[in-house]
C-alpha positions as CSV (number, residue, x, y, z in Angstrom):
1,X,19.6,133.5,-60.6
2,X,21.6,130.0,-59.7
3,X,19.8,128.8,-56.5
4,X,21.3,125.4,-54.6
5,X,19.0,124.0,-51.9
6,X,20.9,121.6,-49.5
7,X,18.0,119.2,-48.4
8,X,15.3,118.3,-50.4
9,X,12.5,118.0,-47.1
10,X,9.2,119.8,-46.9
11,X,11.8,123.1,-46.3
12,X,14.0,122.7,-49.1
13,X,11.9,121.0,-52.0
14,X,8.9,123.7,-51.4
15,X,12.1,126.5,-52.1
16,X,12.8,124.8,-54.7
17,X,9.2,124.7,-56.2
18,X,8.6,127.8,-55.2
19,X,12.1,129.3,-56.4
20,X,11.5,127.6,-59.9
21,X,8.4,129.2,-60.3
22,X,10.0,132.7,-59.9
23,X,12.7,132.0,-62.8
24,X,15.6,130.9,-61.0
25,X,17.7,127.9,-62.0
26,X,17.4,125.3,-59.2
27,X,19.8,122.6,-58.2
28,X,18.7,120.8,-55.1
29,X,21.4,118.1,-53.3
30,X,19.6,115.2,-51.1
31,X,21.2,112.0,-49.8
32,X,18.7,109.8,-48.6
33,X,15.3,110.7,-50.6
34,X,13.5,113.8,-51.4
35,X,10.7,114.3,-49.1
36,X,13.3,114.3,-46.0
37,X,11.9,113.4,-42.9
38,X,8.5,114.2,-42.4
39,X,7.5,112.1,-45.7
40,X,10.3,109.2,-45.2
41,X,10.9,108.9,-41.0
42,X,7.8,110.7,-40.1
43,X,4.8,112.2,-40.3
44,X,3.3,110.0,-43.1
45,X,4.6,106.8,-42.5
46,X,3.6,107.0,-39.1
47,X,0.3,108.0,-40.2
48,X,-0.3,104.8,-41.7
49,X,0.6,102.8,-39.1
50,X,-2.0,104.5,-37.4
51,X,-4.3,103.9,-39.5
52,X,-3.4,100.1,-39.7
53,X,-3.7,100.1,-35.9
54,X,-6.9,101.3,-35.4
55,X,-8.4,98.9,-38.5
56,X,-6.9,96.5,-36.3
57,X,-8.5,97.7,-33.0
58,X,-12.2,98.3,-34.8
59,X,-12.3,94.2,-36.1
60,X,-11.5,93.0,-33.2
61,X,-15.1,95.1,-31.9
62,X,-16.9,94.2,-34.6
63,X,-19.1,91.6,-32.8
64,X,-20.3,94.4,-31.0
65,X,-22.0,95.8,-34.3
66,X,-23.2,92.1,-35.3
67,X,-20.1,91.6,-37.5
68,X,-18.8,87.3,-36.6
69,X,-15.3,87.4,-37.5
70,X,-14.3,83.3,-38.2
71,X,-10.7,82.5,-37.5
72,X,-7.9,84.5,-35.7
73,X,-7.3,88.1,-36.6
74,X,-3.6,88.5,-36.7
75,X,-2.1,92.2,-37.1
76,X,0.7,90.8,-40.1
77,X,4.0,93.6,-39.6
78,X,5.0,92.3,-43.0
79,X,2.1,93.3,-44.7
80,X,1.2,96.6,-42.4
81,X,4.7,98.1,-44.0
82,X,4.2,97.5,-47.5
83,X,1.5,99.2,-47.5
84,X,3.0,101.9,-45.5
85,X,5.9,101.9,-48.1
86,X,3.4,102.1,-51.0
87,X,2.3,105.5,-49.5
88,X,5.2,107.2,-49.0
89,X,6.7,105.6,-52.7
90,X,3.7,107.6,-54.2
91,X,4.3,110.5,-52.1
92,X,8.4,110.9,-53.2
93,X,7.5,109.7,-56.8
94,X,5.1,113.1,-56.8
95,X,7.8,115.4,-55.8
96,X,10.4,114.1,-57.8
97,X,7.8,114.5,-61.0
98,X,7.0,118.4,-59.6
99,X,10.9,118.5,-59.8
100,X,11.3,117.4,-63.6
101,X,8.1,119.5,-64.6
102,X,9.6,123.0,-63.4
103,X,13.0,121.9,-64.6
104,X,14.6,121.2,-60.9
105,X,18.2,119.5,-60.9
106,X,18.6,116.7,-57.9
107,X,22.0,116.0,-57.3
108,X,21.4,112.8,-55.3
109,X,24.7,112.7,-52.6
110,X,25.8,114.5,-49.5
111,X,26.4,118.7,-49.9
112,X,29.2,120.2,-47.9
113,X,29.3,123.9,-48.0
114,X,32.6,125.0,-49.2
115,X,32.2,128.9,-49.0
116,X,29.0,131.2,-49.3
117,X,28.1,130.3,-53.1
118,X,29.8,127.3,-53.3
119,X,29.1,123.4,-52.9
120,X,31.0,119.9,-53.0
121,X,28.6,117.0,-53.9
122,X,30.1,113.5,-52.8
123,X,27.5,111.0,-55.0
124,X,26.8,107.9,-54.1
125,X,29.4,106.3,-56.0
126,X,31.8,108.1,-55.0
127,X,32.3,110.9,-57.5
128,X,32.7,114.7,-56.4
129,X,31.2,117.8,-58.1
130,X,31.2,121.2,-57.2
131,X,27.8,123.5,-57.5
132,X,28.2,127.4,-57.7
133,X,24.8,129.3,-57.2
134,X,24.7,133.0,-55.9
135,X,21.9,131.6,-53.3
136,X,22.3,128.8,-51.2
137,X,19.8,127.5,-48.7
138,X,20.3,125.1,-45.9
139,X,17.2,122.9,-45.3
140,X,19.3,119.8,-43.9
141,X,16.7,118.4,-41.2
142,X,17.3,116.8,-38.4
143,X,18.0,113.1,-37.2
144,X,17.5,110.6,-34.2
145,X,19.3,111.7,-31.1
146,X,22.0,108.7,-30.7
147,X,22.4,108.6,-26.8
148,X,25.9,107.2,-25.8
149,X,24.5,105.2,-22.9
150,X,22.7,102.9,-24.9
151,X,23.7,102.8,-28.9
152,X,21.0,102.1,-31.1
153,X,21.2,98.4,-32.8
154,X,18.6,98.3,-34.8
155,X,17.7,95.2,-33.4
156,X,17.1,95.8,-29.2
157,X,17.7,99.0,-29.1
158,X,15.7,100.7,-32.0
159,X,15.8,104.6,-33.2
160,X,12.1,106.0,-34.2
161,X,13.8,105.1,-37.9
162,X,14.4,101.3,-36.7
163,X,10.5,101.7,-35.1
164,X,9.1,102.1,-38.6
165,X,10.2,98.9,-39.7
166,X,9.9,96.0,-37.3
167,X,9.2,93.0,-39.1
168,X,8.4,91.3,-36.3
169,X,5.6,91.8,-33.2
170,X,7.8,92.3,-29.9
171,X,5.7,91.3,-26.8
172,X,6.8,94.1,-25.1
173,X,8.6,97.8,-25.6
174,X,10.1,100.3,-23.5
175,X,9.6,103.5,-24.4
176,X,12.4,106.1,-23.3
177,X,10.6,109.6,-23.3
178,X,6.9,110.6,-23.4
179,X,7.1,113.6,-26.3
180,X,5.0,113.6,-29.3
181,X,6.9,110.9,-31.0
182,X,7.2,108.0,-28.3
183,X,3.6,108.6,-27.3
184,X,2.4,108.1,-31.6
185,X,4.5,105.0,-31.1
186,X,3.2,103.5,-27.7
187,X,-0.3,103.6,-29.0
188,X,0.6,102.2,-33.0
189,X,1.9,99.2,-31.0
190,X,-0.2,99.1,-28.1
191,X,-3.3,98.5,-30.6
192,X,-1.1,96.4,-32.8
193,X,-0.7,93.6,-29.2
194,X,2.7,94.9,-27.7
195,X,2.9,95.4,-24.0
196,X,3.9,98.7,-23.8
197,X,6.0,100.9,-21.2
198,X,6.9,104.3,-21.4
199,X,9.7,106.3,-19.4
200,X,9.9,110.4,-19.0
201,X,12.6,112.3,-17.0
202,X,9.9,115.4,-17.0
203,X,7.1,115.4,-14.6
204,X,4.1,114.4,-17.1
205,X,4.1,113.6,-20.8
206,X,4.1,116.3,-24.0
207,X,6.0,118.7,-21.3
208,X,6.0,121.1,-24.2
209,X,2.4,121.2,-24.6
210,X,-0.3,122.7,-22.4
211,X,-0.7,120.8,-18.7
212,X,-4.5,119.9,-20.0
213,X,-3.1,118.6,-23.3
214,X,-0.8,116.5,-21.3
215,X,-3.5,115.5,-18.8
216,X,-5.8,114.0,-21.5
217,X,-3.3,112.3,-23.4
218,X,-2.2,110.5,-19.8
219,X,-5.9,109.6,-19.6
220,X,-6.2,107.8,-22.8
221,X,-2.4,106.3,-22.4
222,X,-4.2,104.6,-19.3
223,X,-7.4,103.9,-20.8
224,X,-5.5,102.1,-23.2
225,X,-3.4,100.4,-20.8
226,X,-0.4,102.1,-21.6
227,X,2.2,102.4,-18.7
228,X,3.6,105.4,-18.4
229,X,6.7,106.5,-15.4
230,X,7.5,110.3,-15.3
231,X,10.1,112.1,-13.2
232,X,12.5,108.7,-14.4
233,X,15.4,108.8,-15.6
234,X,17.1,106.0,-17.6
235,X,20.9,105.7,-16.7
236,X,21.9,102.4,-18.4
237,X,20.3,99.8,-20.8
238,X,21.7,96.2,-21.0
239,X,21.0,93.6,-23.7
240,X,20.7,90.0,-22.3
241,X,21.4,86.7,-24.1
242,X,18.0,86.6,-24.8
243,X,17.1,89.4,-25.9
């Protein structure tokens, strides 16, 4: 059986794996990096800011444990992302080799689904090429909600994409909405020296989550100085001269 897997995220390239290791013949289309989201946007590269974060927050203590720490401690952004990048490079090199060892074809380009068993491939240069499989699963993921209001620059105006790879401290950050994502981020920079704001339109923070959850999540937001507006709604966003 002729299987094509549009997206190659933790949906489609665990199909794939799982597919090849029934018998079937595999092709799987991605075109940004297999891994998708989770391992490129999210879940592990945020992890490892974390984990730079709290190194960060644990020196600056450790003359509470006897530890004399000579000379500034500076968090360096630089530095904080190659290492990030380093993880998730070994991570996507791993699932590209589990690809080549049970004989998985990546078609690296963007997949349009041109009937039930059929699919155009657009590569990066360019060239077209159609896939036929008698299976075809759609695994595409998801991406940053672009808000007309205010368009993401990259620059002032940052996606959780753009948040991954500030070069640069900023002395402050507003946060627009209190879910599990801009919460992760308000306390990676927090710890890393940012003054940090968050905004919710719901009444308390993780609305999805249990009203306890939410409650003790507000209480370390505060603890950690954090400020946090709910029941606000942000209507506009301008970008000064400076900045």
């Amino acid at each position: 059986m002729r299987v094509a897997i549009l997206g190659a995220g933790p949906g489609g390239y665990v199909a794939a794996l799982k597919a090849a290791q029934l018998g079937a013949q595999v092709t799987v289309i991605e075109d940004i990096e297999v891994g998708g989201t989770c391992l490129n946007r999210g879940c592990i590269p945020t992890k490892a800011l974390v984990a730079s974060a709290e190194a960060y927050s644990k020196a600056k203590d450790m003359e509470e444990f006897g530890i004399e720490l000579r000379g500034e401690l500076i968090p360096n952004l630089k530095k904080i992302n190659e290492r990030k990048n380093k993880i998730v490079s070994v991570q996507v090199k791993g699932i590209r080799g589990l690809f080549k060892s049970w004989g998985v074809t990546l078609k690296e380009g963007r997949g349009t689904l041109l009937s039930p068993k059929e699919i155009e491939v657009r590569g990066k240069d360019g060239s077209t090429e159609k896939i036929e499989a008698e299976k075809i699963i759609i695994a595409t993921g998801s991406r940053p909600a672009q808000i007309p209001s205010f368009i993401f620059d990259g620059k002032n105006i940052l996606s959780s994409d753009d948040a991954l790879n500030l070069t640069e401290m900023p002395k402050s950050m507003l946060i627009i909405g209190a879910g599990v994502i801009g919460c992760e981020f308000a306390c990676i920079y927090k710890e890393l020296g940012a003054d940090v704001t968050m905004v919710e339109m719901m009444p308390r923070a993780v609305v999805t989550e249990d009203m306890e959850i939410s409650g003790l999540l507000e209480k370390e937001l505060k603890k950690k100085k954090i400020k946090l507006y709910t029941n606000v709604k942000v209507e506009k966003v301008e970008v000064k001269e400076d900045g």
